[in-house]
C-alpha positions as protocol buffer text, in pm:
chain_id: "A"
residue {
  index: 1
  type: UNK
  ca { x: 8068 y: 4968 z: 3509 }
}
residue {
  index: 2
  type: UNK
  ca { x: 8257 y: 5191 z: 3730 }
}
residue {
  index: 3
  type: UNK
  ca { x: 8446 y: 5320 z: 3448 }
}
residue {
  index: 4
  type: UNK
  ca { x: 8161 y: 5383 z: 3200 }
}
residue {
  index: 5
  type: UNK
  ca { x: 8021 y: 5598 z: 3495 }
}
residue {
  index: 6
  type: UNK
  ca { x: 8365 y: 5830 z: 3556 }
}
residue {
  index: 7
  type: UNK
  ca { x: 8350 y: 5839 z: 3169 }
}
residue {
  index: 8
  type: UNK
  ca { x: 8008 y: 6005 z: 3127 }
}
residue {
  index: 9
  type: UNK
  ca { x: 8070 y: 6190 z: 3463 }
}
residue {
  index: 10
  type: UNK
  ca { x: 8359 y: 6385 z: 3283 }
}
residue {
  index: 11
  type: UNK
  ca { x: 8152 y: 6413 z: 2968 }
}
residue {
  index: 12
  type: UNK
  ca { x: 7859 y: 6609 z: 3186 }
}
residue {
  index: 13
  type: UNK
  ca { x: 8152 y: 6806 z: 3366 }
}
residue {
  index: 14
  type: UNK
  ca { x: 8292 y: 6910 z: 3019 }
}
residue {
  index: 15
  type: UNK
  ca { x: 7966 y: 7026 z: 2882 }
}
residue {
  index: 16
  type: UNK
  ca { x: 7851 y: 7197 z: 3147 }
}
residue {
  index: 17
  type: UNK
  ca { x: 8192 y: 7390 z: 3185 }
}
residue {
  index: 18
  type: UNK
  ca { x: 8118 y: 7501 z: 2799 }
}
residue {
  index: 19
  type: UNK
  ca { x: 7824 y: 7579 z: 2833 }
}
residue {
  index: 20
  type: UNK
  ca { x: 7921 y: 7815 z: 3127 }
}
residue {
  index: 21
  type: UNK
  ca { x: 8167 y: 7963 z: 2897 }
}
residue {
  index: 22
  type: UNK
  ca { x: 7974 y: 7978 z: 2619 }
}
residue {
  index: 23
  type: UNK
  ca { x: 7665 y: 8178 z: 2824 }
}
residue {
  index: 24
  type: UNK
  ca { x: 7957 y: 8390 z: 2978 }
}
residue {
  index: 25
  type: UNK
  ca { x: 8027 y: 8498 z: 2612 }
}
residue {
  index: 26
  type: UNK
  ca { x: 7684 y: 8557 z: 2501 }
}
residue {
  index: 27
  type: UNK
  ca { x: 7670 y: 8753 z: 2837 }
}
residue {
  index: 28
  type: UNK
  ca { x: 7948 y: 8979 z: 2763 }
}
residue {
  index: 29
  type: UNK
  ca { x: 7856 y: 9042 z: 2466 }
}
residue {
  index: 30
  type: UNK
  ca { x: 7467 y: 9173 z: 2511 }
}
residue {
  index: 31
  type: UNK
  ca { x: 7689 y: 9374 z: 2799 }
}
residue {
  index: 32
  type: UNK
  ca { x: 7906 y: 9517 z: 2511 }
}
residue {
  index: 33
  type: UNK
  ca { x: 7602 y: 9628 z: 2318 }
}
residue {
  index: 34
  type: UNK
  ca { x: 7529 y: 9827 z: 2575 }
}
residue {
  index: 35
  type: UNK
  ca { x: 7830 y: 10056 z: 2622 }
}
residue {
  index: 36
  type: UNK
  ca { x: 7780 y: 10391 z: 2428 }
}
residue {
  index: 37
  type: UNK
  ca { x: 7883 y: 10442 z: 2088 }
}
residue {
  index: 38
  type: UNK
  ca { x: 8206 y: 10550 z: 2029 }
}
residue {
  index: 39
  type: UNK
  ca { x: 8559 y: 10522 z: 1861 }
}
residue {
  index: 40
  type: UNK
  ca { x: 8708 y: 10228 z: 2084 }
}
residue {
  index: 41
  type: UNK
  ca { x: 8353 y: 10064 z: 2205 }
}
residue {
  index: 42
  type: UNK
  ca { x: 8449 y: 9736 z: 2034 }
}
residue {
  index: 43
  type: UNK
  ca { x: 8799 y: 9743 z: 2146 }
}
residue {
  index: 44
  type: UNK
  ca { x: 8646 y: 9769 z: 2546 }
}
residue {
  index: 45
  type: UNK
  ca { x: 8399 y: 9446 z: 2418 }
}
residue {
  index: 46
  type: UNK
  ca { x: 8705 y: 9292 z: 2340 }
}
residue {
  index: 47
  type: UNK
  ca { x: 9023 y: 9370 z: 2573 }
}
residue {
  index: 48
  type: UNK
  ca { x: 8810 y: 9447 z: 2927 }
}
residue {
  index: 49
  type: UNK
  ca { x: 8552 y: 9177 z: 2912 }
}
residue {
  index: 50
  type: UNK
  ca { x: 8740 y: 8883 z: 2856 }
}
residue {
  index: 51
  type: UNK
  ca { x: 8810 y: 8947 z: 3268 }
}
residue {
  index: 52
  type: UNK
  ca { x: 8514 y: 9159 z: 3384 }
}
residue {
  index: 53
  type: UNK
  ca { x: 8179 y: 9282 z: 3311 }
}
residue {
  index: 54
  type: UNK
  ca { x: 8098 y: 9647 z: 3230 }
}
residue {
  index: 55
  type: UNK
  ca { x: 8020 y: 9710 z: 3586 }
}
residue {
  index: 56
  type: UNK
  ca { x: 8367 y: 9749 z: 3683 }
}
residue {
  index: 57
  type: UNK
  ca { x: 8414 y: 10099 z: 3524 }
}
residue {
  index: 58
  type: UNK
  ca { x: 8009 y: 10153 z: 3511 }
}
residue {
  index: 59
  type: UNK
  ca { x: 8042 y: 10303 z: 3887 }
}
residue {
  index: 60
  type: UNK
  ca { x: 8364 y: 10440 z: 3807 }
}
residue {
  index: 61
  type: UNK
  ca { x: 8450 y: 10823 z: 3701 }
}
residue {
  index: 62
  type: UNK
  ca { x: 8745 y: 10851 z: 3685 }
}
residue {
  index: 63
  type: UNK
  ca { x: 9022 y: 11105 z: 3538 }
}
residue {
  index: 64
  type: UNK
  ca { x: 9245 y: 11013 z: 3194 }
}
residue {
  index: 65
  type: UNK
  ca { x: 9533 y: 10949 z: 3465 }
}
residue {
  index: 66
  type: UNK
  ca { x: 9351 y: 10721 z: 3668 }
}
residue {
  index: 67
  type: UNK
  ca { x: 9207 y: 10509 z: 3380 }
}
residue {
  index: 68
  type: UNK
  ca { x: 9559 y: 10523 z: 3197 }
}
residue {
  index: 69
  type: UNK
  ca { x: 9620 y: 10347 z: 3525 }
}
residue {
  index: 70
  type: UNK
  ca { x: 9373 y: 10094 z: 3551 }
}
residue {
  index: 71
  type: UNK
  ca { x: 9483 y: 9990 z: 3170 }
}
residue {
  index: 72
  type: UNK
  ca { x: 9812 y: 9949 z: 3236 }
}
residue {
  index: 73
  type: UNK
  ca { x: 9707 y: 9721 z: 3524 }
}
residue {
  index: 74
  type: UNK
  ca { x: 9468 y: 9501 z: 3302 }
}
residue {
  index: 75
  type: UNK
  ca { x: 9785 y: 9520 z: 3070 }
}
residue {
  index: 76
  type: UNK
  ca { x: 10020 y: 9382 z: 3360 }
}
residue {
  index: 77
  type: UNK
  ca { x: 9764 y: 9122 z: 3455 }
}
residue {
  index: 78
  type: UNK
  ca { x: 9717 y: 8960 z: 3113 }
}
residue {
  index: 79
  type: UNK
  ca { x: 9483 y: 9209 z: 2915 }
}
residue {
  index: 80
  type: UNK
  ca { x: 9563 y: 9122 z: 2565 }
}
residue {
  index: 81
  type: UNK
  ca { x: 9605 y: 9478 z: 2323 }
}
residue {
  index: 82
  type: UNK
  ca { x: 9870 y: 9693 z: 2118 }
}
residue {
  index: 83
  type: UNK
  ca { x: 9964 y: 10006 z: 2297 }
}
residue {
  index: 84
  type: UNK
  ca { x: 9760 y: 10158 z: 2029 }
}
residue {
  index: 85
  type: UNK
  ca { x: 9481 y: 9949 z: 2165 }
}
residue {
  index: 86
  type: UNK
  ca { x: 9505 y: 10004 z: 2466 }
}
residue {
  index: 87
  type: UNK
  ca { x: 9527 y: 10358 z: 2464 }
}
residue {
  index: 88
  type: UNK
  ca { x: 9215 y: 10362 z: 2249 }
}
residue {
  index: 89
  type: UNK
  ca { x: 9022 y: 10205 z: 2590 }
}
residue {
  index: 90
  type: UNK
  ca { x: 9155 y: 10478 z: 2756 }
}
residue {
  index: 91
  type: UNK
  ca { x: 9033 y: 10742 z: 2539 }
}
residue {
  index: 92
  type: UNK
  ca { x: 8716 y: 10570 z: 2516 }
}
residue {
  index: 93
  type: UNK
  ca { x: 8680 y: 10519 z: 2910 }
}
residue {
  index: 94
  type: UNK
  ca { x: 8754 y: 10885 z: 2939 }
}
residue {
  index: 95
  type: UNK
  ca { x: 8514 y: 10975 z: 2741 }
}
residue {
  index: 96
  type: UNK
  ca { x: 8199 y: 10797 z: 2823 }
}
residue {
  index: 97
  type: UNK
  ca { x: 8344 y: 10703 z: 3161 }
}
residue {
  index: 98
  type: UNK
  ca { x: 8533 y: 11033 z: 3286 }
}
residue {
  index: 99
  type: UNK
  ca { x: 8520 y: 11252 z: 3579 }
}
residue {
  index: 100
  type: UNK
  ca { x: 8275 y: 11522 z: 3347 }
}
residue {
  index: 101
  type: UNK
  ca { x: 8142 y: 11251 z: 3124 }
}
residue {
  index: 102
  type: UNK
  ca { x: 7745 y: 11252 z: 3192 }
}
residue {
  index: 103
  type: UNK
  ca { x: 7502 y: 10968 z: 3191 }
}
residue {
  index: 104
  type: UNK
  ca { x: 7242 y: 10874 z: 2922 }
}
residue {
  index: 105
  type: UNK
  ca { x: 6950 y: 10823 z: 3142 }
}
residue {
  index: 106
  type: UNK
  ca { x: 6751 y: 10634 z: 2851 }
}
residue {
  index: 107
  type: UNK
  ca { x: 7041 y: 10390 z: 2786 }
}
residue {
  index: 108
  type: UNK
  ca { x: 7217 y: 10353 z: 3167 }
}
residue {
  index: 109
  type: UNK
  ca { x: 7184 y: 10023 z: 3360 }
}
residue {
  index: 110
  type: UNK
  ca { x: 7034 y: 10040 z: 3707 }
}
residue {
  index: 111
  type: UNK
  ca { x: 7404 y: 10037 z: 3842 }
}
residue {
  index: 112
  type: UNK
  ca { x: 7492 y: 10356 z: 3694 }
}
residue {
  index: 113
  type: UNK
  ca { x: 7151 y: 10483 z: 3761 }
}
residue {
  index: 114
  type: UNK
  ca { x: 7237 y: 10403 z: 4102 }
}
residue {
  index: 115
  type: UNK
  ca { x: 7641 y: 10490 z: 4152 }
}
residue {
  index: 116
  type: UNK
  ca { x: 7644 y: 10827 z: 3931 }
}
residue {
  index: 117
  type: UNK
  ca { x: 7327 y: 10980 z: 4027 }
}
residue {
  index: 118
  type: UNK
  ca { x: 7345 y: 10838 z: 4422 }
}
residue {
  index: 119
  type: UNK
  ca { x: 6923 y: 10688 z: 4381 }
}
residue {
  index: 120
  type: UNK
  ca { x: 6793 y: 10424 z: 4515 }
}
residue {
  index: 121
  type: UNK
  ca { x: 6769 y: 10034 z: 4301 }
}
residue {
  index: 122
  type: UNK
  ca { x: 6430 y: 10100 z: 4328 }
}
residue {
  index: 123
  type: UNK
  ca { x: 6479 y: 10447 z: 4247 }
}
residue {
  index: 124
  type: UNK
  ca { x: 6688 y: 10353 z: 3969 }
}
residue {
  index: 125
  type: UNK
  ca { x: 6478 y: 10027 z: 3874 }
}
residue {
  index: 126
  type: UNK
  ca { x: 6161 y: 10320 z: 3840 }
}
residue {
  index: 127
  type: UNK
  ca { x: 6318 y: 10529 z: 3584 }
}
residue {
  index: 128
  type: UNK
  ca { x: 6434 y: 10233 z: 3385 }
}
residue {
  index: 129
  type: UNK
  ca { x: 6021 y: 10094 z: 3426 }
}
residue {
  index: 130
  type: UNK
  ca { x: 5946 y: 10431 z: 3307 }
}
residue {
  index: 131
  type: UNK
  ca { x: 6176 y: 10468 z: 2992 }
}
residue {
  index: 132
  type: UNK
  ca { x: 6050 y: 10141 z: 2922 }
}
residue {
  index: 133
  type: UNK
  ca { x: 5692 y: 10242 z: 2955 }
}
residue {
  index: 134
  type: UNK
  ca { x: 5689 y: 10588 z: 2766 }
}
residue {
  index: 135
  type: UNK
  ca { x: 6035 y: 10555 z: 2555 }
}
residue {
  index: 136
  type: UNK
  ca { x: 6314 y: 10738 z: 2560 }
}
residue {
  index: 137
  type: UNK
  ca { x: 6320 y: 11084 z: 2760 }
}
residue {
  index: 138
  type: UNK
  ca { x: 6367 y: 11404 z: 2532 }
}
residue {
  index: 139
  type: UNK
  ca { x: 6371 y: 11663 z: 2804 }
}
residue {
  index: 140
  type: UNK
  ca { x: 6452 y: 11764 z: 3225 }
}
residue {
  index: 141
  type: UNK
  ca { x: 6060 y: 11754 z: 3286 }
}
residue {
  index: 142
  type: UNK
  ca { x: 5960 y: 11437 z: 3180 }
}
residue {
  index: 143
  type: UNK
  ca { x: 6238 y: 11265 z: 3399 }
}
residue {
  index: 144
  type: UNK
  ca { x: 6115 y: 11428 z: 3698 }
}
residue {
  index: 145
  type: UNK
  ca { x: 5755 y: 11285 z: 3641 }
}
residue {
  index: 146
  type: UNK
  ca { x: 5920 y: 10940 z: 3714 }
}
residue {
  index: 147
  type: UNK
  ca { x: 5708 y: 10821 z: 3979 }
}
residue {
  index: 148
  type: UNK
  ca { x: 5886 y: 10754 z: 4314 }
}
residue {
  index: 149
  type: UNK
  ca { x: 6189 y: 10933 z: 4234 }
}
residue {
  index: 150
  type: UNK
  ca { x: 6328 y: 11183 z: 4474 }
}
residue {
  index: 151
  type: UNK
  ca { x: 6351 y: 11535 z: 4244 }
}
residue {
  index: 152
  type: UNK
  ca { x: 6611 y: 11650 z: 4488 }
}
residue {
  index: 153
  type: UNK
  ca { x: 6840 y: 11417 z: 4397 }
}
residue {
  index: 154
  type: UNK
  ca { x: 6815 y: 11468 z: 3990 }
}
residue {
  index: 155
  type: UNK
  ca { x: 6809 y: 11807 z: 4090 }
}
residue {
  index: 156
  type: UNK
  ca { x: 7172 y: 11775 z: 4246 }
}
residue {
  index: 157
  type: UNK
  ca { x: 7320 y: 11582 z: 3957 }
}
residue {
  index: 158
  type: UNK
  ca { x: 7112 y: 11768 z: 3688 }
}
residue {
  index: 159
  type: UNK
  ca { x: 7509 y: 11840 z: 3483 }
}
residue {
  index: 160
  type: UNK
  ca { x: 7584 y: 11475 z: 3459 }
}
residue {
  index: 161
  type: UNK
  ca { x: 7257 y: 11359 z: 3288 }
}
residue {
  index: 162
  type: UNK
  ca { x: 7205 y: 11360 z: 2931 }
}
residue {
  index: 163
  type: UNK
  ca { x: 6910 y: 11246 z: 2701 }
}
């Protein structure tokens, strides 16, 4: 008896730890879908979410240095990828995730919403609510009709934010 019930025990422990892992996949890779298009997108999916979510470099802008960096840290603490792979992440992180890279306001997550443009969750949550309501934003005017949105503060990032 008291070995039938450590038996199923382990068999409930083993399929919930799958299933864990196998939501954690399907997680990362709706996340994945989400990055922007772009030579390298795939290879991100790939190398940098097998550790971390998209948020990680999401808030981040940084320079080509400081990303070469953070690569060859993900390198040194078991990121799998060629040095051709890896510096395709860094182009690609550069790009999309760079000092001077702007944000897609009709594609970004409320945490860049938040981090690059310095609004509010419910700030950001409102322009996502809105995007979702009308569609995708073609022009400056109709993002500052987002209700409950302070227009100062598109005002003051107005160069990073692309359509």
């Amino acid at each position: 008896m008291r070995v039938r019930r450590m038996r199923r025990k382990a068999c409930v422990t083993v399929l919930a730890a799958t299933l864990c892992l196998a939501l954690s996949c399907l997680a990362a890779d709706e996340e994945a879908k989400l990055l922007p298009d772009g030579p390298g997108k795939d290879l991100v999916g790939r190398i940098c979410f097998d550790c971390h979510g998209a948020g990680n470099f999401r808030k981040a802008r940084l320079s080509r240095d400081d990303w070469s960096d953070q690569v060859a840290d993900m390198a040194d603490r078991g990121a799998k990828g060629t040095e051709a792979e890896l510096a395709a992440v860094v182009e690609y992180l550069t790009q999309y995730f760079g000092k001077d890279s702007k944000i897609n306001v009709n594609t970004a997550p409320l945490v860049e919403l938040k981090t690059v443009l310095g609004l509010t969750v419910k700030e950001s949550q409102a322009v996502i609510d809105y995007r979702e309501a009308n569609g995708k934003f073609q022009a400056w005017q109709e993002l500052q009709k987002v209700p409950g949105v302070e227009g100062t503060k598109l005002e003051a990032k107005k160069e990073l934010i692309a359509f």
